[in-house]
PDB file of N, H, CA, C and O in Angstrom:
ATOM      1  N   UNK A   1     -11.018   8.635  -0.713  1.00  0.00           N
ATOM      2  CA  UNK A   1     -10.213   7.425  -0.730  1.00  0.00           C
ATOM      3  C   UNK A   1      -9.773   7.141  -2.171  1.00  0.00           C
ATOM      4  O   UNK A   1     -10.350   7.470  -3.208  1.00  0.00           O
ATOM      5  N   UNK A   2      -8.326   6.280  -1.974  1.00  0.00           N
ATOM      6  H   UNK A   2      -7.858   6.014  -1.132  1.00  0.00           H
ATOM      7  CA  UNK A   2      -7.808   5.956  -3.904  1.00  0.00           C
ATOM      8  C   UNK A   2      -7.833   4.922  -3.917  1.00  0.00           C
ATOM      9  O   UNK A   2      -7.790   4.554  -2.743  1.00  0.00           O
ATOM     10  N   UNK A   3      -7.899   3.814  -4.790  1.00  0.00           N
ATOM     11  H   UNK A   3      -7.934   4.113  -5.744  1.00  0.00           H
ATOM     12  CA  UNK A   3      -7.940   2.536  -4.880  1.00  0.00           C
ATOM     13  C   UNK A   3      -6.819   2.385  -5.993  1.00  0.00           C
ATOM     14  O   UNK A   3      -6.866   2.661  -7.192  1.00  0.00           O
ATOM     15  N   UNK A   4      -5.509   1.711  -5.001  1.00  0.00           N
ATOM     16  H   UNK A   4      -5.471   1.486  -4.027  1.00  0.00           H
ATOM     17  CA  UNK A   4      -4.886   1.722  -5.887  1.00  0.00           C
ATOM     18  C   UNK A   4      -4.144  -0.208  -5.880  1.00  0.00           C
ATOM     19  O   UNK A   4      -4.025  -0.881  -4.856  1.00  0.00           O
ATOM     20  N   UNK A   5      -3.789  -0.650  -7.237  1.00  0.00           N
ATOM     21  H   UNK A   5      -3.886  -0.103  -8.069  1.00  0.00           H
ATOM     22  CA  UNK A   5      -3.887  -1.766  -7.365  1.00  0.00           C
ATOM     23  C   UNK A   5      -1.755  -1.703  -7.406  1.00  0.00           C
ATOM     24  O   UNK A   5      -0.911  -0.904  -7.813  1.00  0.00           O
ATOM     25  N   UNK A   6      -1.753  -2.917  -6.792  1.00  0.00           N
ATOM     26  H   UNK A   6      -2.439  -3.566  -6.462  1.00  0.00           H
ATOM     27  CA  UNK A   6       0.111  -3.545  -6.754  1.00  0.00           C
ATOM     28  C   UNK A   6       0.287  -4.989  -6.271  1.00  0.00           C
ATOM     29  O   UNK A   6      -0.556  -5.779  -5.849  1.00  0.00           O
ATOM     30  N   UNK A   7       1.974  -5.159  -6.494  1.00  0.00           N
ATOM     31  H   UNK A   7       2.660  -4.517  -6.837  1.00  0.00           H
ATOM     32  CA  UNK A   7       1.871  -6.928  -6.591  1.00  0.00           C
ATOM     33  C   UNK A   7       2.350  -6.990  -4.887  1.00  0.00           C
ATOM     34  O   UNK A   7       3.257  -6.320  -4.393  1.00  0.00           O
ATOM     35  N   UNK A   8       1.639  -7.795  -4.305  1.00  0.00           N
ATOM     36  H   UNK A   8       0.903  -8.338  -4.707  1.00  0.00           H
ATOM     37  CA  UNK A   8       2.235  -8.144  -3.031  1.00  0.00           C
ATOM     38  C   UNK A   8       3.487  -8.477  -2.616  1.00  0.00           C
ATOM     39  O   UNK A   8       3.632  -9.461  -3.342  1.00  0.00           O
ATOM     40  N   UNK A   9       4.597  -8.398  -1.942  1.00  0.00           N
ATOM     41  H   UNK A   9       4.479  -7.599  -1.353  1.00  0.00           H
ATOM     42  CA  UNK A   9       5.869  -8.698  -1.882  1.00  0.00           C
ATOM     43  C   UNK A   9       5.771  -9.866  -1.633  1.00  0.00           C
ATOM     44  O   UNK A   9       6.515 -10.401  -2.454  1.00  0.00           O
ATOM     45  N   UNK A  10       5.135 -10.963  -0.754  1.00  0.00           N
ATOM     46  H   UNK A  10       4.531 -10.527  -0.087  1.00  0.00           H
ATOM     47  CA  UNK A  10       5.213 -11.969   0.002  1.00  0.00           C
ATOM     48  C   UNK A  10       4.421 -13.261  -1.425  1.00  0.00           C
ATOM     49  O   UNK A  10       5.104 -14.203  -1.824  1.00  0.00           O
ATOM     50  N   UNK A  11       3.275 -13.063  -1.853  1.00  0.00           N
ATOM     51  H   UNK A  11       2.720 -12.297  -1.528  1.00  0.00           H
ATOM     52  CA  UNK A  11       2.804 -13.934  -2.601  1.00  0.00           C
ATOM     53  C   UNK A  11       2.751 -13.704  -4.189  1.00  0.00           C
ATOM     54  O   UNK A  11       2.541 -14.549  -5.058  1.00  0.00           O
ATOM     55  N   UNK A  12       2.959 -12.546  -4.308  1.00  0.00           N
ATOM     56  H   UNK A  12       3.129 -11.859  -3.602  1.00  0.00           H
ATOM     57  CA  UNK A  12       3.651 -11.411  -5.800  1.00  0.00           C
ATOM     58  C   UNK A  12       2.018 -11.351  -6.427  1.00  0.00           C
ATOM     59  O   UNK A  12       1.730 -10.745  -7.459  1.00  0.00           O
ATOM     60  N   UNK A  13       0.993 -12.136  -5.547  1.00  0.00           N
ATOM     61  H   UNK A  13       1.227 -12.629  -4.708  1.00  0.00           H
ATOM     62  CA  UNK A  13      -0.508 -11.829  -6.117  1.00  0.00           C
ATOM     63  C   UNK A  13      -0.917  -9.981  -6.297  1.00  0.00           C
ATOM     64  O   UNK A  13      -0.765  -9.067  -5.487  1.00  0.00           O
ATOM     65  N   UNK A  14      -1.574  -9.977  -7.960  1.00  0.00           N
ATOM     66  H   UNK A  14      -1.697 -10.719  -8.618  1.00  0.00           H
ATOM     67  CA  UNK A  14      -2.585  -8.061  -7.626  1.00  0.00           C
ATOM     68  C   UNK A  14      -3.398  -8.175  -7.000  1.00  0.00           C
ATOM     69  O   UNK A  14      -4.243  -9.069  -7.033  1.00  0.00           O
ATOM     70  N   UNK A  15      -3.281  -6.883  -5.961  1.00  0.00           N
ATOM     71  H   UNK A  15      -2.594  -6.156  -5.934  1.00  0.00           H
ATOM     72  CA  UNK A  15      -4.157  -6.825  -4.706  1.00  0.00           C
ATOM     73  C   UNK A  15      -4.429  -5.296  -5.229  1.00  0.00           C
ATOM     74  O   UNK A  15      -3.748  -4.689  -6.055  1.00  0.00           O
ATOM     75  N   UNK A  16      -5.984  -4.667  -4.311  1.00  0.00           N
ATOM     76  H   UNK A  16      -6.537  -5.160  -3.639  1.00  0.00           H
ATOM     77  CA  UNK A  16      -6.035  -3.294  -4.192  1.00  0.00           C
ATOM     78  C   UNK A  16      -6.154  -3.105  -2.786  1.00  0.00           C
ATOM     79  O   UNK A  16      -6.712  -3.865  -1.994  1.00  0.00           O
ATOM     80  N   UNK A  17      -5.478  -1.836  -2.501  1.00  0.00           N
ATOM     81  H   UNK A  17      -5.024  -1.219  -3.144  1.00  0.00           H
ATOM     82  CA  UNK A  17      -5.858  -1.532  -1.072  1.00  0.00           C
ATOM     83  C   UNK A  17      -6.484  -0.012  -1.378  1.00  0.00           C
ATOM     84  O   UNK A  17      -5.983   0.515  -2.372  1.00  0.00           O
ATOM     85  N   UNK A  18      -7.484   0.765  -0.692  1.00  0.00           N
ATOM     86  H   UNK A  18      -7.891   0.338   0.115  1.00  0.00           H
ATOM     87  CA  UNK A  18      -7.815   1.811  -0.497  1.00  0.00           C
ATOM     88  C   UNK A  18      -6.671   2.946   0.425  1.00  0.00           C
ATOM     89  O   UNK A  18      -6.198   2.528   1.482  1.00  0.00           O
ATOM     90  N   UNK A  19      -6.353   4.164  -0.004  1.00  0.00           N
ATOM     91  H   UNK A  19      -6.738   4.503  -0.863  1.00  0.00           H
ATOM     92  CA  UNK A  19      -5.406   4.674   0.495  1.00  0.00           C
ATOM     93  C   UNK A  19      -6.167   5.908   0.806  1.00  0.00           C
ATOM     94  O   UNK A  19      -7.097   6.199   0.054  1.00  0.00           O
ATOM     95  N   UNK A  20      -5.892   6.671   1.819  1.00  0.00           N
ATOM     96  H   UNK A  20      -5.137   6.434   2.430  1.00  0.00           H
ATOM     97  CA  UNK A  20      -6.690   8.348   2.586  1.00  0.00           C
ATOM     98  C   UNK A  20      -5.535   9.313   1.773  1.00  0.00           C
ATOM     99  O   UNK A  20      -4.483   9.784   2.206  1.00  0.00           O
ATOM    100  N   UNK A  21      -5.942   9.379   0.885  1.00  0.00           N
ATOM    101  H   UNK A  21      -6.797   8.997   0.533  1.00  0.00           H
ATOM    102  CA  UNK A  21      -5.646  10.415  -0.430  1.00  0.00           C
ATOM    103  C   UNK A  21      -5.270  11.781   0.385  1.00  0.00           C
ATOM    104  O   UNK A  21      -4.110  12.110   0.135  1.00  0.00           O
ATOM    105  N   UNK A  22      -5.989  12.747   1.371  1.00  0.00           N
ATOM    106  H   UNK A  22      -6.931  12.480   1.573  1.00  0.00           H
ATOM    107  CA  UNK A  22      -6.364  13.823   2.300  1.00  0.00           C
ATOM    108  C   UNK A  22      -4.982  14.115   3.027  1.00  0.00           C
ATOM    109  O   UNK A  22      -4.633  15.186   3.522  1.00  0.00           O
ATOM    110  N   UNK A  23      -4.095  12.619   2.968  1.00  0.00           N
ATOM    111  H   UNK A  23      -4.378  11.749   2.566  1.00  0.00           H
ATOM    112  CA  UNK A  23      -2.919  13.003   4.126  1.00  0.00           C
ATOM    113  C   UNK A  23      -1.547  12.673   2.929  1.00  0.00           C
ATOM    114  O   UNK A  23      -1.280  11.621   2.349  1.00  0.00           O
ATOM    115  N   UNK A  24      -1.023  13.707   2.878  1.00  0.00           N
ATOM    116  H   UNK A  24      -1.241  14.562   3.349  1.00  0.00           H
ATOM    117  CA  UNK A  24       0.173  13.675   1.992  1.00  0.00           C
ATOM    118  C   UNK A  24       1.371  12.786   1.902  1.00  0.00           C
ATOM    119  O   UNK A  24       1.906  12.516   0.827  1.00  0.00           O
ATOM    120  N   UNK A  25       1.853  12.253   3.280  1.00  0.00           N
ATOM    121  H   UNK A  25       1.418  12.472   4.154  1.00  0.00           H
ATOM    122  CA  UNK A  25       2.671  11.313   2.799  1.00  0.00           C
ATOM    123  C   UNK A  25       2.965  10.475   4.400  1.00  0.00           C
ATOM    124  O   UNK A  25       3.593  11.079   5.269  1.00  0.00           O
ATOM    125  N   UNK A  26       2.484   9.173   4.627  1.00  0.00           N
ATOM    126  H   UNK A  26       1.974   8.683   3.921  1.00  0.00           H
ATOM    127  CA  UNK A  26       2.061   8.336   5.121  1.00  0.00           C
ATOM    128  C   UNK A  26       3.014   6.848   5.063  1.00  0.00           C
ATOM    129  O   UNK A  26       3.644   6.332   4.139  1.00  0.00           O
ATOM    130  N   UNK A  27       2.779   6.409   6.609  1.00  0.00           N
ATOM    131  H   UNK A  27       2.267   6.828   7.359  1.00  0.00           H
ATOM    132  CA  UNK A  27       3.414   5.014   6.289  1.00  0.00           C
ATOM    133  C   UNK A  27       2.506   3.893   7.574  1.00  0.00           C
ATOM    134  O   UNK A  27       2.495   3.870   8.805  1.00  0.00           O
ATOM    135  N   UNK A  28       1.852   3.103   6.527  1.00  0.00           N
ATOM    136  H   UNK A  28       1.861   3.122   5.527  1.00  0.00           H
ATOM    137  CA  UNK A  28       1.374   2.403   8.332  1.00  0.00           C
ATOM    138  C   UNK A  28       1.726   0.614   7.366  1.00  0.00           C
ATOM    139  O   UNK A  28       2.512   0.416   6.439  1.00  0.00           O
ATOM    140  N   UNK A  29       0.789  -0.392   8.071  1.00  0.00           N
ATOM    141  H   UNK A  29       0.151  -0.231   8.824  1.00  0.00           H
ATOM    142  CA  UNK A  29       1.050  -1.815   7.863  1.00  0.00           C
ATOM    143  C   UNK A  29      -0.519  -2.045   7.375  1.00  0.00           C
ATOM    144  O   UNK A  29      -1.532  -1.576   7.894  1.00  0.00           O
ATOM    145  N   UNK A  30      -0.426  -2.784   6.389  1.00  0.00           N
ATOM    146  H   UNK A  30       0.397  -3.166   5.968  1.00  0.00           H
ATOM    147  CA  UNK A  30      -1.853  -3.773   6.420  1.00  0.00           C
ATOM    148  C   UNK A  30      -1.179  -5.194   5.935  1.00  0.00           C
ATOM    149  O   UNK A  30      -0.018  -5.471   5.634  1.00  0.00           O
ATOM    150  N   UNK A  31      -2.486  -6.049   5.987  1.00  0.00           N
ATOM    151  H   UNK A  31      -3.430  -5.824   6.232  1.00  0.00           H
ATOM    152  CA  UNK A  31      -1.908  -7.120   5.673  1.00  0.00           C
ATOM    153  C   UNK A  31      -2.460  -7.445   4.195  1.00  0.00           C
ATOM    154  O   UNK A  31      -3.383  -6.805   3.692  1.00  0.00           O
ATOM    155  N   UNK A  32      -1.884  -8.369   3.637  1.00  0.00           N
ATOM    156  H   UNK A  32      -1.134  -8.889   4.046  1.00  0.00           H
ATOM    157  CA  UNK A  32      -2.319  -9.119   2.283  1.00  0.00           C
ATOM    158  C   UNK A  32      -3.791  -9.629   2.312  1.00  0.00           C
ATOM    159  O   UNK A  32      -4.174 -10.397   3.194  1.00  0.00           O
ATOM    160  N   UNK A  33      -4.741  -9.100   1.147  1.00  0.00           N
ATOM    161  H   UNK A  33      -4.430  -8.476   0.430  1.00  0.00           H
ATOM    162  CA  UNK A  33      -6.095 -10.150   1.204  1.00  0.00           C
ATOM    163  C   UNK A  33      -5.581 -11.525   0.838  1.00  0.00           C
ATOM    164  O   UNK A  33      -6.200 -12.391   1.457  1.00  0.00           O
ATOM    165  N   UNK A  34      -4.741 -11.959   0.112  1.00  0.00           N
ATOM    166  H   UNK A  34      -4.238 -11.256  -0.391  1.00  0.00           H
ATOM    167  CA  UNK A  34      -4.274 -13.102  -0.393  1.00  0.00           C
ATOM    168  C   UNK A  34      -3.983 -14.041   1.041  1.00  0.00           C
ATOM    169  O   UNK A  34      -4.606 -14.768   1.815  1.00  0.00           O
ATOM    170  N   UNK A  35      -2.466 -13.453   0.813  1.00  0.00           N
ATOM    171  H   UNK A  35      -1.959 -12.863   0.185  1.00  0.00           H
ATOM    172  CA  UNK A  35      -1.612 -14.620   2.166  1.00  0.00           C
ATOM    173  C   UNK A  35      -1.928 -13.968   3.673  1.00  0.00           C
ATOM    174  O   UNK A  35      -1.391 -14.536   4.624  1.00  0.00           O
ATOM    175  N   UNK A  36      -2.650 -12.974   3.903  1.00  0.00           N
ATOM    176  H   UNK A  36      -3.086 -12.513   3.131  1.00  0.00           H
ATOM    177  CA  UNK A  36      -2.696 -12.450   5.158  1.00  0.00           C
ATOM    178  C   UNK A  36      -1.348 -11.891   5.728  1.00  0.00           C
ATOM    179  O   UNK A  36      -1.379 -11.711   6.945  1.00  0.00           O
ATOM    180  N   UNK A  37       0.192 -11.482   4.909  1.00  0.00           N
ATOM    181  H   UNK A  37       0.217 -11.628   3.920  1.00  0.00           H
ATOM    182  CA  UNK A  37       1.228 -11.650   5.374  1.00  0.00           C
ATOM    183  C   UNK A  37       1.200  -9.339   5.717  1.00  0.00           C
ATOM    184  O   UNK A  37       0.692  -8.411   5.086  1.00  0.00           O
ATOM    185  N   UNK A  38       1.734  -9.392   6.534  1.00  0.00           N
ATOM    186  H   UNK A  38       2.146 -10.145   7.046  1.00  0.00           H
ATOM    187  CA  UNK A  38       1.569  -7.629   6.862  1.00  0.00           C
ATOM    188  C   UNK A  38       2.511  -6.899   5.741  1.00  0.00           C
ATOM    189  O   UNK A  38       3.597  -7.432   5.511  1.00  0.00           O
ATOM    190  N   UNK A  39       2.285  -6.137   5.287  1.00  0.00           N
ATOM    191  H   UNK A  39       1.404  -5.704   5.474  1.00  0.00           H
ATOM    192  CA  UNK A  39       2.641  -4.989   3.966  1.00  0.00           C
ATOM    193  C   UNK A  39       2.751  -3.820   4.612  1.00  0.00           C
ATOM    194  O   UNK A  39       1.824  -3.270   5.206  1.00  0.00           O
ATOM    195  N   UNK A  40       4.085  -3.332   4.501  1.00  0.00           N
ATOM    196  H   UNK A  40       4.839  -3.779   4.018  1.00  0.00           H
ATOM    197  CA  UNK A  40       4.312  -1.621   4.799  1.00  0.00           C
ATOM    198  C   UNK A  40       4.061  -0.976   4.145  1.00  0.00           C
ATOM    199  O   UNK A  40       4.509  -1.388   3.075  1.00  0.00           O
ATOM    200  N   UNK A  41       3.462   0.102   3.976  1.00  0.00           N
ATOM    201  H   UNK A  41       3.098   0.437   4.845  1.00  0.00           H
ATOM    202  CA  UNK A  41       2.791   0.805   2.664  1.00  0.00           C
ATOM    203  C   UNK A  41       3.148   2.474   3.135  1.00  0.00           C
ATOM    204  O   UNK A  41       2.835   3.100   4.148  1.00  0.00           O
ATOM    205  N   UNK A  42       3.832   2.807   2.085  1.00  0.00           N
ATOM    206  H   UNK A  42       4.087   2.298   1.263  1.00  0.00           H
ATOM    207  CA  UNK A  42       4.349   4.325   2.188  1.00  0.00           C
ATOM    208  C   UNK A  42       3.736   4.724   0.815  1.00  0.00           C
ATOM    209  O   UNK A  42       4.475   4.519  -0.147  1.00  0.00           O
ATOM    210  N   UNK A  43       2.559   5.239   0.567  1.00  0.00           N
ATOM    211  H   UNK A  43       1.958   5.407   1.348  1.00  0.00           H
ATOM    212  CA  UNK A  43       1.949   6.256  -0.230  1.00  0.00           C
ATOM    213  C   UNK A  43       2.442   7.403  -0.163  1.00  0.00           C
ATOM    214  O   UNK A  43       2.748   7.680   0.997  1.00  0.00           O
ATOM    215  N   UNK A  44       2.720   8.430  -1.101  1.00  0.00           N
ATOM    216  H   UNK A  44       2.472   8.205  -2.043  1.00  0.00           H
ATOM    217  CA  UNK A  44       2.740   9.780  -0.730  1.00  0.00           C
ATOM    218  C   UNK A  44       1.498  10.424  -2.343  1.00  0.00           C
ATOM    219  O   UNK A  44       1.234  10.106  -3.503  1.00  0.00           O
ATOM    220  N   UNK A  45       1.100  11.546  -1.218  1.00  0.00           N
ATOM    221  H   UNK A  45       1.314  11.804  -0.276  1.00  0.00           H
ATOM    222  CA  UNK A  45      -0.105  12.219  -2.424  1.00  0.00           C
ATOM    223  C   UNK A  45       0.676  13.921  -2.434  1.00  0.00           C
ATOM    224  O   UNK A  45       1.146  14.578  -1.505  1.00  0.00           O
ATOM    225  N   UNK A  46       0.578  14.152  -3.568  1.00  0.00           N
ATOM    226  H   UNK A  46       0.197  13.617  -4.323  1.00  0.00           H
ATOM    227  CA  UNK A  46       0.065  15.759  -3.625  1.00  0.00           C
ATOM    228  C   UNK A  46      -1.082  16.593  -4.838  1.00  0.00           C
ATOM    229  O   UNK A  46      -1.121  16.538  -6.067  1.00  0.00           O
ATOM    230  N   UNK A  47      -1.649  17.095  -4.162  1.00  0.00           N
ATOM    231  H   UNK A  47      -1.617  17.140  -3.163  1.00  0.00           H
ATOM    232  CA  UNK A  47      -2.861  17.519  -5.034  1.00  0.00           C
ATOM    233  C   UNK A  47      -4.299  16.177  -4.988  1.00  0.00           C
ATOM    234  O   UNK A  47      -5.275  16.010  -5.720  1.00  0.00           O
ATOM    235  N   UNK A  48      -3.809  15.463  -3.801  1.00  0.00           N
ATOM    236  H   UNK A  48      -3.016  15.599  -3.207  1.00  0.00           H
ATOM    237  CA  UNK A  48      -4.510  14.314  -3.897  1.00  0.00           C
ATOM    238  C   UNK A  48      -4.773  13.439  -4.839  1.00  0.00           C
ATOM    239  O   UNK A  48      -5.842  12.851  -4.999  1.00  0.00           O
ATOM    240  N   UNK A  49      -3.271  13.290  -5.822  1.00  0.00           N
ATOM    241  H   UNK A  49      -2.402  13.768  -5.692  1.00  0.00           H
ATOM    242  CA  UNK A  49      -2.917  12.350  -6.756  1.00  0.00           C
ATOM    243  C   UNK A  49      -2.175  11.897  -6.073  1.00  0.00           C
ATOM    244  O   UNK A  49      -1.666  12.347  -5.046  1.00  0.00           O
ATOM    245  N   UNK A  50      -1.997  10.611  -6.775  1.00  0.00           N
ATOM    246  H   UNK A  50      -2.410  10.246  -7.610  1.00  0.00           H
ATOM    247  CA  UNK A  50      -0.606   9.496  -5.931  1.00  0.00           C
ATOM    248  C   UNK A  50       0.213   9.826  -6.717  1.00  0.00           C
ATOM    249  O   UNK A  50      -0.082   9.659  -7.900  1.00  0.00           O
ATOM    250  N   UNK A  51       1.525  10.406  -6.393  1.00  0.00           N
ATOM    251  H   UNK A  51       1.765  10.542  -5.432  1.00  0.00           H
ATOM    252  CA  UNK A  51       2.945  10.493  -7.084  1.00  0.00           C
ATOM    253  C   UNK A  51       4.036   9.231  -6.619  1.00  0.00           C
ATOM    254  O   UNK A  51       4.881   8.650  -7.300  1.00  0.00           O
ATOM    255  N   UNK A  52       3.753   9.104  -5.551  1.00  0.00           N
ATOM    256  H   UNK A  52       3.066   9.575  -4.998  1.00  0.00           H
ATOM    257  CA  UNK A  52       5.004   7.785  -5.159  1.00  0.00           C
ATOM    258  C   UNK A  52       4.016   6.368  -4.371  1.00  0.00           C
ATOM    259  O   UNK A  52       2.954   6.683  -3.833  1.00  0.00           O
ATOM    260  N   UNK A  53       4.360   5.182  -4.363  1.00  0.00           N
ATOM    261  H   UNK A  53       5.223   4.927  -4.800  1.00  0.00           H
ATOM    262  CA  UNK A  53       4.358   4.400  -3.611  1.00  0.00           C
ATOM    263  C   UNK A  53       4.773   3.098  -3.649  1.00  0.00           C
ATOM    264  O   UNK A  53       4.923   2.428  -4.670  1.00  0.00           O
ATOM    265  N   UNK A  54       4.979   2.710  -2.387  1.00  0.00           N
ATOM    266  H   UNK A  54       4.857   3.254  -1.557  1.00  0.00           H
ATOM    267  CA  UNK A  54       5.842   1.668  -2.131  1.00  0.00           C
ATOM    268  C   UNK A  54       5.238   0.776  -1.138  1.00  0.00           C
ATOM    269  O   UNK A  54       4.389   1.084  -0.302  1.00  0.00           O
ATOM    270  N   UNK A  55       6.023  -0.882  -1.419  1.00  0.00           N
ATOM    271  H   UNK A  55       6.712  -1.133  -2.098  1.00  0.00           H
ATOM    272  CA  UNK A  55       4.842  -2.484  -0.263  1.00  0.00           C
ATOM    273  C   UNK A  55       5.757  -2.939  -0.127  1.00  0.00           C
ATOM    274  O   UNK A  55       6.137  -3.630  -1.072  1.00  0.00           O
ATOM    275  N   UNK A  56       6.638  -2.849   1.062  1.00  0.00           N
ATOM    276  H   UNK A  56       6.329  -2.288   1.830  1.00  0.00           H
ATOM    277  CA  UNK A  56       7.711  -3.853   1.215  1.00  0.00           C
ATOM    278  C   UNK A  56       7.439  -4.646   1.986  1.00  0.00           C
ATOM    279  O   UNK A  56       6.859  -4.183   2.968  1.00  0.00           O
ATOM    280  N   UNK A  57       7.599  -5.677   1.991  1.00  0.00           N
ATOM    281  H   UNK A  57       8.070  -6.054   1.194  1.00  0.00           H
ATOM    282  CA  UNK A  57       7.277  -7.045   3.202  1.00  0.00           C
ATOM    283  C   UNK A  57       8.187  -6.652   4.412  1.00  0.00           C
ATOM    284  O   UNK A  57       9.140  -5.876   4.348  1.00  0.00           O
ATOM    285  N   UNK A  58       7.767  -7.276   5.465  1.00  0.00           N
ATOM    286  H   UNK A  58       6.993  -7.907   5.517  1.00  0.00           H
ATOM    287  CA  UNK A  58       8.406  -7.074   7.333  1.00  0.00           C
ATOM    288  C   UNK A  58       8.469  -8.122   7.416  1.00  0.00           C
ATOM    289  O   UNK A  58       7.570  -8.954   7.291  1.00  0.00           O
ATOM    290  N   UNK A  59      10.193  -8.346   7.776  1.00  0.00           N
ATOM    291  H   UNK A  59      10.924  -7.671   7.878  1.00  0.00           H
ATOM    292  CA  UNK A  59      10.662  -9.508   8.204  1.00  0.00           C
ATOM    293  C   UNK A  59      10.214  -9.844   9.532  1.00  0.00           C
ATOM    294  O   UNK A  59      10.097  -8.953  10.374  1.00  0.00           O
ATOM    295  N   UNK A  60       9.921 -11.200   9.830  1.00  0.00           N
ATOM    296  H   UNK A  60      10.017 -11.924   9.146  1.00  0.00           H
ATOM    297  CA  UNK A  60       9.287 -11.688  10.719  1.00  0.00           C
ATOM    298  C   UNK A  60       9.805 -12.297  11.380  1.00  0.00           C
ATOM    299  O   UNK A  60       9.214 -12.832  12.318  1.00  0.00           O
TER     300      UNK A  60
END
């Protein structure tokens, strides 16, 4: 697992989320520890470094 730290779209609070490093390039939802608001999260790894990622908020 990576622990990687970014600003939330919805409350702009630093949050960390843990990411499965093992799968190369990924997209699911979690939500904010802050506002609870859901975060799309597209990590991509290779060599099981993080090279890209991205938290865009889902319009509701």
């Amino acid at each position: 697992m990576y622990e990687h730290f970014f600003q939330c779209p919805y409350c702009w609070e630093n949050i960390s989320m843990l990411l499965d490093a093992s799968v190369a390039s990924q997209t699911y939802i979690e939500d904010c520890e802050i506002c609870c608001n859901p975060i799309e999260l597209q990590p991509q790894f290779e060599d099981r470094e993080l090279i890209s990622f991205t938290a865009n908020s889902i319009e509701q």
